[in-house]
Each structure stands twice: as C-alpha cells, then as structure tokens.
C-alpha positions in Angstrom: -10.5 -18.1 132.3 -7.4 -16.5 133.7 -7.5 -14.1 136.7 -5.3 -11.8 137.6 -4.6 -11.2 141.6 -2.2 -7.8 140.7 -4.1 -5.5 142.8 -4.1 -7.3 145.3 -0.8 -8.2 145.4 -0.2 -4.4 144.8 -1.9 -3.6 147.5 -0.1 -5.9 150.0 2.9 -4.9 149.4 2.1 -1.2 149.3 2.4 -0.3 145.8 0.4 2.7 145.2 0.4 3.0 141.3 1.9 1.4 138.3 4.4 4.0 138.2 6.2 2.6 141.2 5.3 -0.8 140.2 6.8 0.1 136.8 10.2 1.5 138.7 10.6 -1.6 141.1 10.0 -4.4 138.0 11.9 -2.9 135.7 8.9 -3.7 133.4 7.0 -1.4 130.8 3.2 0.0 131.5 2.0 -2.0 128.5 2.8 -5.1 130.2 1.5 -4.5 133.5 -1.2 -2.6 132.4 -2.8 -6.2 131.0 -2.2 -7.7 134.2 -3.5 -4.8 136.0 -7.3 -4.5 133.7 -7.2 -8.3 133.7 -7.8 -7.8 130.2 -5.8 -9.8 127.3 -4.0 -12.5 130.2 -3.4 -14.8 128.0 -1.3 -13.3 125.8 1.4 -12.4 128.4 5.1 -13.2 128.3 6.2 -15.9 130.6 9.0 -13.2 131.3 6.4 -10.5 132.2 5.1 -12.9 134.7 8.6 -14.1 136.5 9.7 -10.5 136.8 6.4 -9.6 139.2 6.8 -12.9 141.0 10.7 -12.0 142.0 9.4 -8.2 142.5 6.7 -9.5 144.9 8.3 -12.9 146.0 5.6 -14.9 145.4 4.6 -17.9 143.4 3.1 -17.7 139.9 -0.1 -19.3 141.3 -0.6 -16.3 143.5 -0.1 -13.9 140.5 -2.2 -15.3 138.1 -5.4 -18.1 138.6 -7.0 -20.3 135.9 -10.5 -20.7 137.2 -12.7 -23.3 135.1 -15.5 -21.7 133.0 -18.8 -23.8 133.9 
C-alpha cells in the first residue's frame, strides 16, 4: 500500500491550499488532488512526483511511503 505524506509536507512548508500548491508546482489540481486524498497513488506520473520533491526539496521517500500490507 502506498501513502501519501502531502499534507504534511503541505503543512510544513506552510502551504495553505492546493491553489497555492498548484501556483508554486506548476502542476494541475488533478494531479495533486490524488496525492492530496491518497486516493489512486499508484497511478501517478513519476513527473508529478519529481515536480513536488524540487517544490518542497525533499526526497521522494518523504513524499510518498510503501508500507507492507500484513
């Protein structure tokens, strides 16, 4: 299972809605809104993913988990 840490990251960085996150990505709603529910993760774009990593400078592992199903 894939989980998405976008709010939090969001949070740190003091990014109040998708709108803003939308303005400093460059990246559509559509695509952060999947990371944002944590809803459809796997089918996101490498791309998608790299973009938030440079807009937060952080590493992809801190963006997105896989945690083990048991």
């Amino acid at each position: 299972m894939l989980k998405s840490n976008l709010r939090m990251l969001m949070a740190e960085h003091q990014i109040d809605d998708i709108t803003e996150l939308m303005e400093k990505s460059g990246l559509s709603r559509n695509s952060i809104n999947k990371l944002y529910r944590g809803t459809h993760l796997e089918t996101i774009k490498l791309e998608t993913l790299f973009k938030l990593c440079d807009t937060f400078q952080c590493k992809l592992s801190e963006l997105i988990e896989y945690v083990p199903e048991e």
